[in-house]
N, C-alpha and C positions, 0 to 999 in steps of 0.2 A: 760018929758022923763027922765028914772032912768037911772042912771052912768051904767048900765047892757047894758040898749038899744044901751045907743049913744056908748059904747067900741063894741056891738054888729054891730052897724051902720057903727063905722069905719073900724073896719074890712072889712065886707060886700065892703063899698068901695075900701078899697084896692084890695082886691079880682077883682071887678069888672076892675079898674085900668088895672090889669096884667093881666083879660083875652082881655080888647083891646089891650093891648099892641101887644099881642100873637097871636090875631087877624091879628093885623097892620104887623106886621112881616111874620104871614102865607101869606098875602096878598101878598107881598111882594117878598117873596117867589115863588110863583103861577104865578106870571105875569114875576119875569126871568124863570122860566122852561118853560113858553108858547113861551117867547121868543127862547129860547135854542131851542125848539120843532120848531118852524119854521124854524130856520133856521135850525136845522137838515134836515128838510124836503127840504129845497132848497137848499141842498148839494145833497141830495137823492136824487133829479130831473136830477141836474146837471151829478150826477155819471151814472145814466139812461142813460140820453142823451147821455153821450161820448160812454157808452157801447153799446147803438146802432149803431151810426155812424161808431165805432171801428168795429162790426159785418158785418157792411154794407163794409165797405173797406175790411175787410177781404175776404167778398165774392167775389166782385171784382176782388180781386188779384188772388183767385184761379180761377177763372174764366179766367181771362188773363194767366195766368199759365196753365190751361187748352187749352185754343186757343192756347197758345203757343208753348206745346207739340204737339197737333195736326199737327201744323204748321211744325216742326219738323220733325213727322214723314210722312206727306204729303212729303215734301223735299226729307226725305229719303226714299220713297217709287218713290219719281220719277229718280231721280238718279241711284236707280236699276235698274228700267224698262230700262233705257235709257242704262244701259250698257248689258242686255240683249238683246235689239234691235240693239247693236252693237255686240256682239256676234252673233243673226243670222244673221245678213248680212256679218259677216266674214265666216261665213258658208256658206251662198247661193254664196258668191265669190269663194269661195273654191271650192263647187260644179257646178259651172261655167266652170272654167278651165280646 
């Protein structure tokens, strides 16, 4: 082999060297972003989950807020009536006398 090849050889090898290295490194690289990427994603689940559950109690509560005013105005539709039904019977007393 001429002094050409083997400076040509070593080179070549160092070359080779620094693309595993670069390799090793991308590697490297690649499996904490798939990490990062999971667990992204099981943060994303988690953020899911609470926003439904959140949506779900939400409903709920207008729901019970809804019955509630209902409730409310049930109440105050009976309480009229009842003072209505006591104004006619002050009347048919009236008209008694």
């Amino acid at each position: 082999m001429t002094d050409e090849q083997k400076r040509l050889l070593a080179v070549f090898e160092v070359r080779v060297r620094d693309l595993m290295a670069f390799c090793d490194r991308q590697k490297l690289q690649i499996d904490e972003l798939v990490n990062t990427l999971g667990s992204k994603e099981k943060e994303l689940q988690q953020a899911m989950k609470t926003i439904e559950e959140l949506k779900t109690k939400c409903d709920s509560m207008l729901t019970a807020r809804v019955v509630s005013v209902h409730e409310k105005e049930v109440r105050g539709a009976k309480m009229r009536l009842s003072k209505l039904v006591r104004e006619v019977d002050k009347c048919i007393a009236l008209l008694n006398e």
